[in-house]
matplotlib code that plots the C-alpha trace (Angstrom):
import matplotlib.pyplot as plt

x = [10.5, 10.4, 8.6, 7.6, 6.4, 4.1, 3.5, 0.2, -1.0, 0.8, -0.6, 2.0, 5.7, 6.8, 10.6, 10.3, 13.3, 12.7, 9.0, 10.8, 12.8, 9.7, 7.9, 10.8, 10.6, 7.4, 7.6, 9.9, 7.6, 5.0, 6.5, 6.8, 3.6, 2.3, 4.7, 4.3, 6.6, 6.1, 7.2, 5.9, 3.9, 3.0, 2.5, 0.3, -0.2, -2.9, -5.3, -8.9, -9.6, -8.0, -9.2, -12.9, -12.8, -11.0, -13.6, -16.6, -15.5, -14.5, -16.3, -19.4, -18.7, -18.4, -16.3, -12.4, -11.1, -7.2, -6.0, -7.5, -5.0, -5.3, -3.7, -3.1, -2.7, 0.6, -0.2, -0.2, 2.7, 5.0, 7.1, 6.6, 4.8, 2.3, 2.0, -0.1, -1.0, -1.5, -3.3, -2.7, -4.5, -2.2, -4.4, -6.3, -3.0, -2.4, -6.1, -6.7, -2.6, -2.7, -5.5, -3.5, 0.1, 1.1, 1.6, 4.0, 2.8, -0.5, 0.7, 2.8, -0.2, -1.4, 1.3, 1.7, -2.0, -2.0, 0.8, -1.2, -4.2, -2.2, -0.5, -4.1, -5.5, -8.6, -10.8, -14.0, -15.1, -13.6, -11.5, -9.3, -9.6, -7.9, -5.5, -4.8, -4.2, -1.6, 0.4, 0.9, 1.7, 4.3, 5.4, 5.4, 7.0, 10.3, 10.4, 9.9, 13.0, 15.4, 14.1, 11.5, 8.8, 10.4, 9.8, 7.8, 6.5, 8.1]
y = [6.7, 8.3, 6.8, 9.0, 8.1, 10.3, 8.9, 10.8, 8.2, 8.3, 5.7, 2.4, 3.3, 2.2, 1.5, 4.2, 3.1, -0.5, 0.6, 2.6, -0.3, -1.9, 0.9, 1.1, -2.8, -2.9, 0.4, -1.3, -4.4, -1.0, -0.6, -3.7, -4.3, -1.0, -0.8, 3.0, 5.4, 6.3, 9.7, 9.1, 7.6, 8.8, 6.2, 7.9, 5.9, 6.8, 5.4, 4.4, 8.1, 9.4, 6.6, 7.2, 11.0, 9.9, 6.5, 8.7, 11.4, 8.9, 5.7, 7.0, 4.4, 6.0, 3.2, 2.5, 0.4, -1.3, 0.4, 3.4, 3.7, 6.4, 6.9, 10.1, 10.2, 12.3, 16.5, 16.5, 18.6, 16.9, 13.8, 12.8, 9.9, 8.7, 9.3, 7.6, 8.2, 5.0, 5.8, 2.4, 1.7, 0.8, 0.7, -2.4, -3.8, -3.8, -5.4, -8.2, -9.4, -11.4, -13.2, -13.6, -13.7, -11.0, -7.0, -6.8, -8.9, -7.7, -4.1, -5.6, -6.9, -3.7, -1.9, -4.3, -4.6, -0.3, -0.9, -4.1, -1.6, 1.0, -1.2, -1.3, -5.2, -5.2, -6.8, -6.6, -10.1, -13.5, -14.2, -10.6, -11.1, -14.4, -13.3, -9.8, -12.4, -14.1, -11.9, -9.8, -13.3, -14.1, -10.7, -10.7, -14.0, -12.8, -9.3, -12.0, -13.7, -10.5, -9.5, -6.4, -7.9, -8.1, -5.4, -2.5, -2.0, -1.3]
z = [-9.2, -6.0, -3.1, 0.0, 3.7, 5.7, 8.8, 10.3, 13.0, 16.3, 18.3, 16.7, 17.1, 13.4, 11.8, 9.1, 7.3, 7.0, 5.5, 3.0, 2.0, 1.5, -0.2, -2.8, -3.0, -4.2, -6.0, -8.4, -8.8, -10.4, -13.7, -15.3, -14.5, -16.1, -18.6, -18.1, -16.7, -12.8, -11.2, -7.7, -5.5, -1.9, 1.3, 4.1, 7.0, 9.1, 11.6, 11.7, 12.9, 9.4, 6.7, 7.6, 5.9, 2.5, 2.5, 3.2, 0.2, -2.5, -1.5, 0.4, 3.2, 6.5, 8.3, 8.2, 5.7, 5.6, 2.0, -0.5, -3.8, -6.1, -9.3, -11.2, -15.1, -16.2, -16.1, -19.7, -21.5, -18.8, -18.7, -15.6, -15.5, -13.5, -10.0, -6.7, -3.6, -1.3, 2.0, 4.6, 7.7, 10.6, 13.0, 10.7, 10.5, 14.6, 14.9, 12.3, 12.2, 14.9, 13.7, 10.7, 9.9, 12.4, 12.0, 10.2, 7.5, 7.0, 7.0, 4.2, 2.7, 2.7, 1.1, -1.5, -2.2, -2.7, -5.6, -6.9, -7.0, -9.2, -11.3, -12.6, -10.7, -9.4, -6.8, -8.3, -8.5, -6.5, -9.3, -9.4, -5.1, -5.6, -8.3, -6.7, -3.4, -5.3, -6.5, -3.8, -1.7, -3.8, -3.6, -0.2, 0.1, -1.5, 0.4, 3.5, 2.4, 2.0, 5.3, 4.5, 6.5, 10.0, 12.4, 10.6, 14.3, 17.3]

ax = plt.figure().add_subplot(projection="3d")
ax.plot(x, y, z, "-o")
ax.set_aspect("equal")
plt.show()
């Protein structure tokens, strides 16, 4: 599977690279849980400024949000598998991770809670919060421990 970065916010300096390592992290966490084949899936980080327009269209709520996931069914006749697009928030990140675990883990969080999203979870009720919540913190936990947390931002 191929995972790409498109950095469209300009206001937080990020580390491109190490959020690619982390993208392809969690990328690979996808399939098993799917069980289905993956082509691509696309990161785009934006700001407040550029969330609001994709949350208005699809969601009819005119106010940022931290994470929209979409996922696209094979183009049928192809085997290309599945594909995704994954549009994070940094400018959420920046605000509410000092509050919480910093950053660079909440624009983790983020991330990882985009691929939970298309490996199918959802966060419906207070039970698939909480299980979504889990699995993405033990997710995160291990990425923590080979060092794909630390310094996202500059």
């Amino acid at each position: 599977m191929t995972t790409t970065l498109l950095n469209q916010q300009t206001k937080h300096p990020l580390q491109l690279s190490k959020l690619q390592k982390l993208a392809d992290w969690l990328a690979a966490r996808l399939e098993p849980r799917t069980a289905e084949p993956w082509s691509e899936v696309c990161v785009v980080l934006t700001d407040d400024a550029g969330i609001v327009p994709a949350n208005l269209e699809y969601f009819g709520k005119e106010r940022p949000t931290d994470v929209i996931s979409f996922r696209y069914e094979p183009i049928p006749g192809e085997d290309e598998g599945f594909s995704g697009d994954l549009i994070i928030n940094v400018d959420r990140a920046v605000q509410i991770g000092p509050e919480l675990n910093g950053a660079d883990y909440e624009l983790a969080l983020y991330i990882a809670h985009g691929f939970d999203h298309l490996s199918g979870a959802e966060d419906d009720t207070p039970e698939e919060k909480k299980a979504m919540l889990d699995t993405e913190s033990a997710w995160l936990k291990e990425a923590g421990e080979i060092g794909l947390i630390e310094g996202l931002l500059e």
